[in-house]
C-alpha positions in Angstrom: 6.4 -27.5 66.5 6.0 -31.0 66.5 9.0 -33.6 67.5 9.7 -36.9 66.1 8.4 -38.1 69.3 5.3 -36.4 68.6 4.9 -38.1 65.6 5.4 -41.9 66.6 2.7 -41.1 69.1 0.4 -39.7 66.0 1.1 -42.5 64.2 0.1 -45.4 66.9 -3.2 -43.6 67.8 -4.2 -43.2 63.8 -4.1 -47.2 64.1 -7.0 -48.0 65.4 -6.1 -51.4 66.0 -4.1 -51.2 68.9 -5.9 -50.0 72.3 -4.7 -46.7 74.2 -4.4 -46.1 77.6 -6.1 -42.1 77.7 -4.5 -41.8 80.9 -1.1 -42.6 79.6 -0.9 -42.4 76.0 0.8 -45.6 76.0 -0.5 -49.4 73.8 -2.1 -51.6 76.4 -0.6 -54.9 76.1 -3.4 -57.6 75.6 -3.0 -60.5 77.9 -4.7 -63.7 78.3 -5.4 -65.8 81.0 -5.1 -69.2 80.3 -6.6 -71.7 82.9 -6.3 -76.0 82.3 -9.5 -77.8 83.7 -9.9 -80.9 83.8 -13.5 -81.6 85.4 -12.9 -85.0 87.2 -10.2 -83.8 89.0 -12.5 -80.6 90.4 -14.3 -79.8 93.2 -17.8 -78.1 92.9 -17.2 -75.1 91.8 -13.8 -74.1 92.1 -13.6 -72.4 88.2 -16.2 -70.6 88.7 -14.8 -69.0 91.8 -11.3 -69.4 90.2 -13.0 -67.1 86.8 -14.8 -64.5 89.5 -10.9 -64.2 91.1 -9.5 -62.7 87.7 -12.6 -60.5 86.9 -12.5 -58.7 89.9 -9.0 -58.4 91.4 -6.7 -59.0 88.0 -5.4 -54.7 87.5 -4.8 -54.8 84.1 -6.6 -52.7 81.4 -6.8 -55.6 78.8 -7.1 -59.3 79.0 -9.3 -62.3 78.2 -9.8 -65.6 80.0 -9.6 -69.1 78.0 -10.1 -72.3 79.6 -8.7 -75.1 77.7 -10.4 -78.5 79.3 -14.0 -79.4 80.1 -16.6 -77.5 79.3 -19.0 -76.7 82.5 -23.0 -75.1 81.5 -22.8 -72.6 84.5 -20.2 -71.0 82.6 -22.1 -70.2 79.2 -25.1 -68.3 80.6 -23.8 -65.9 83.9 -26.3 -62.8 82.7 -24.5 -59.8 82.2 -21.2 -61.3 83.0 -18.3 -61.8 80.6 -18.0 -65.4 79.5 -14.6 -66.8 79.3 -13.3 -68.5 75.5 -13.6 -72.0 76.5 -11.1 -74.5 74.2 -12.3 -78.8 74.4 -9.3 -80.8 75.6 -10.2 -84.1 76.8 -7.6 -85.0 80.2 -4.6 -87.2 78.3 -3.0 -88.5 81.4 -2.9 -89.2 84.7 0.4 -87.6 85.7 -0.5 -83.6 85.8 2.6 -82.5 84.1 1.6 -84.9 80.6 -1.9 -83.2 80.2 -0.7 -79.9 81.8 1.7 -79.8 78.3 -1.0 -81.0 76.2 -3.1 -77.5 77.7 0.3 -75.5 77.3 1.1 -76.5 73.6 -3.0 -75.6 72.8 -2.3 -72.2 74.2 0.8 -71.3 72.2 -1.0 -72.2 68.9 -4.1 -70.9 69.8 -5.1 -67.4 68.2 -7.5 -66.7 71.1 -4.3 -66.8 73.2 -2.2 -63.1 73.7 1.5 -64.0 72.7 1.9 -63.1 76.5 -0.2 -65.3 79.0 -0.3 -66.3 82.3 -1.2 -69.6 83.2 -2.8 -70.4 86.3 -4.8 -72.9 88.0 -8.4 -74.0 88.9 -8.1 -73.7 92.1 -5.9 -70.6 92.4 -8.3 -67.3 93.9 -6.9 -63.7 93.9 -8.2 -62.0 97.0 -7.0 -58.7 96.6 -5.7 -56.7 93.6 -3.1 -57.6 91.6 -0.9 -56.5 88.4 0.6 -58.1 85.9 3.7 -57.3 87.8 2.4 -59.3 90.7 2.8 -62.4 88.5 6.1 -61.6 86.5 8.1 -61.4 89.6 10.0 -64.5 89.7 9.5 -66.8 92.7 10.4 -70.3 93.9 9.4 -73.1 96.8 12.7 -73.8 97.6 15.5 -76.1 96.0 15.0 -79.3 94.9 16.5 -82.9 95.0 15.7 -86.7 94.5 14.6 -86.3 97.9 12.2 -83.6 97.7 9.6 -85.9 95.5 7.9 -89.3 95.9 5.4 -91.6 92.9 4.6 -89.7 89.5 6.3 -86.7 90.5 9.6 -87.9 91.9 9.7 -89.5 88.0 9.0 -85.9 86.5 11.9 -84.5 88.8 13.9 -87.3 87.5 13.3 -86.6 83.9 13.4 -82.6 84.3 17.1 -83.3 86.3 18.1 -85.1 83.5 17.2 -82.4 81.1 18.9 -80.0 83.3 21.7 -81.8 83.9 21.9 -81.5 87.4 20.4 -82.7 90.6 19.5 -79.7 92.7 17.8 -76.4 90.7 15.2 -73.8 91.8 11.7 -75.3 91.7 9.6 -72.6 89.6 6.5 -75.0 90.2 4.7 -73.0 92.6 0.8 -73.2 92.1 1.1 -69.6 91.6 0.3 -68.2 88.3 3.4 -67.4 86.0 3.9 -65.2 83.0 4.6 -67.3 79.6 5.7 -65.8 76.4 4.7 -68.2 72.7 7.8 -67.0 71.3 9.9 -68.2 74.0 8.0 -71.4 73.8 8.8 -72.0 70.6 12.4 -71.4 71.3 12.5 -73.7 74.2 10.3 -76.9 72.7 12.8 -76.4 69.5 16.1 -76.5 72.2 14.6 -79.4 74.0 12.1 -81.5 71.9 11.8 -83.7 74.8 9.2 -81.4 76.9 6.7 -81.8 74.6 6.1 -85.3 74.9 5.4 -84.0 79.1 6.4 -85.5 82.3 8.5 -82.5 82.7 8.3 -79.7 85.2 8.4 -77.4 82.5 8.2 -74.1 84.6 11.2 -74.4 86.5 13.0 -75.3 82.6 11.3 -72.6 81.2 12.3 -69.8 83.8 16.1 -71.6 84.2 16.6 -71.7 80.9 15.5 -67.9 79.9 16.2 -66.2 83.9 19.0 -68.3 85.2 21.2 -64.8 86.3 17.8 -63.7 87.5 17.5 -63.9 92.0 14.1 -65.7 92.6 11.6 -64.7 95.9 11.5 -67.8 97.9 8.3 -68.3 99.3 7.3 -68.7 102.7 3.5 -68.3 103.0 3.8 -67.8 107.0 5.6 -64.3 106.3 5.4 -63.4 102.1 2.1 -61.5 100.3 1.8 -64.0 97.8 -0.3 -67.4 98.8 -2.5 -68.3 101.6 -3.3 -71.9 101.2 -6.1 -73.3 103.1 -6.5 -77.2 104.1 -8.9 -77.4 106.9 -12.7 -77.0 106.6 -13.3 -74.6 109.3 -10.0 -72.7 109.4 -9.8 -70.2 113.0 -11.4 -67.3 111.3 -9.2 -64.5 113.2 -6.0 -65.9 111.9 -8.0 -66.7 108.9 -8.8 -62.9 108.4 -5.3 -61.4 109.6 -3.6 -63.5 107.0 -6.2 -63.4 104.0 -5.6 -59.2 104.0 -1.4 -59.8 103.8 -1.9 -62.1 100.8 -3.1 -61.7 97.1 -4.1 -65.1 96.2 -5.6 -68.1 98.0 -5.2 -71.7 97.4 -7.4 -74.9 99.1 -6.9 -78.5 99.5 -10.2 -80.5 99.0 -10.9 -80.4 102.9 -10.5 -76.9 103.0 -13.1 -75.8 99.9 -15.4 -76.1 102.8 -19.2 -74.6 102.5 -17.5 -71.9 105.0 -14.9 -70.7 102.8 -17.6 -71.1 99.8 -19.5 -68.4 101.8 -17.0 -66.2 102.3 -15.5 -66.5 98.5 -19.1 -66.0 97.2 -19.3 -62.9 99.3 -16.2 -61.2 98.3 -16.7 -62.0 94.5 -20.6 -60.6 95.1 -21.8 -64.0 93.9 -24.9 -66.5 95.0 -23.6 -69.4 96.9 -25.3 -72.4 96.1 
């Protein structure tokens, strides 16, 4: 005797437009990756490492990668590789957070785009496996002040203070990726009109505004799983390798995307260096 339960499954698997899980019975959630690139501000290859990250160590049954930024040729013709959706955006400013909002507001409009994303950087590498889970959990750097910045970005904390209206809020601006949601986009750019002209940190106004009750992770990359970020060129390769298996993703300053940590990246990705 079939239960009403029954039949609301029966009724999502005879639509063969949303995707099962067979192991669950449940609608995998599409997801997209959304990564900004802007190619003067690059080293080497970073995206293609960065692209290589996703494929092999992002655990999640469905999602797609766009880049929205500069076009690179090594990424149209990787044989028997999936090729990510790449959207033209020529670089609109000097200050990151101007041309970061420029990508973002792309994104939200863009069909290619899930209505749930994450965003992430270039030069962001996941280096074990991680779910979507992994991303969603909310995490900070630490508080911030007038003190905490200096140049362009001292003036985007000024402006993102005044938003807020106060002087010292969690800073969600982690160089982590982070989970977005268009609808709650749309919600926020119509409750402040401001952030869409950029020069806002808009993460930390995105997650204050929708998680404020919400307890953040601070991070501390000396003792959390999250980000191992690497700024020499020839790092000491036992600590190297008795951090990089505590941590899920890896970041480098332009020192440290060394041919060394190339090399290793190229080997744990199965890729040809060079």
């Amino acid at each position: 005797m079939s239960t009403e339960e029954d039949k609301k499954k029966g009724d999502i698997n005879d639509n063969k437009e949303l995707p099962i899980n067979p192991q669950t019975g449940r609608v995998n959630e599409m997801v997209t990756v959304v990564i900004p690139y802007v190619k003067r501000f690059a080293l080497d290859k970073k995206l293609e490492y960065a692209i290589a990250s996703w494929l092999k160590f992002f655990r999640h049954p469905l999602f797609n990668i766009v880049v929205i930024g500069d076009e690179e040729e090594y990424l149209k013709d990787e044989e028997g590789e999936e090729v990510p959706t790449v959207i033209a955006h020529v670089c609109t400013s000097d200050n990151p957070q101007v041309d970061l909002m420029e990508k973002l507001k792309i994104a939200i409009a863009a069909p290619e785009v899930a209505d749930r994303f994450i965003l992430a950087a270039d030069d962001i590498f996941l280096v074990s496996p991680v779910t979507l889970a992994d991303i969603e959990t909310l995490k900070i750097s630490k508080w911030v002040t007038e003190k905490s910045y200096t140049g362009v970005k001292a003036e985007n904390y000024k402006r993102t203070s005044d938003l807020l209206r106060i002087n010292l809020y969690p800073c969600y601006e982690t160089h982590l990726p982070v989970v977005f949601e268009k609808e709650k986009w749309i919600e926020l750019l119509e409750a402040y009109p401001q952030l869409s002209e950029g020069g806002y940190f808009f993460t930390s106004v995105y997650f204050r505004h929708f998680f404020l009750d919400f307890v953040p992770v601070i991070l501390d990359w000396n003792e959390d799983i999250y980000l191992l970020p690497v700024i020499s060129a020839r790092p000491d390769e036992n600590v190297f390798e008795k951090l990089i298996h505590q941590k899920k993703f890896l970041t480098t300053a332009q020192k440290g995307f060394s041919p060394w940590l190339q090399n290793y990246l190229a080997c744990l990705y199965s890729r040809k260096n060079g």
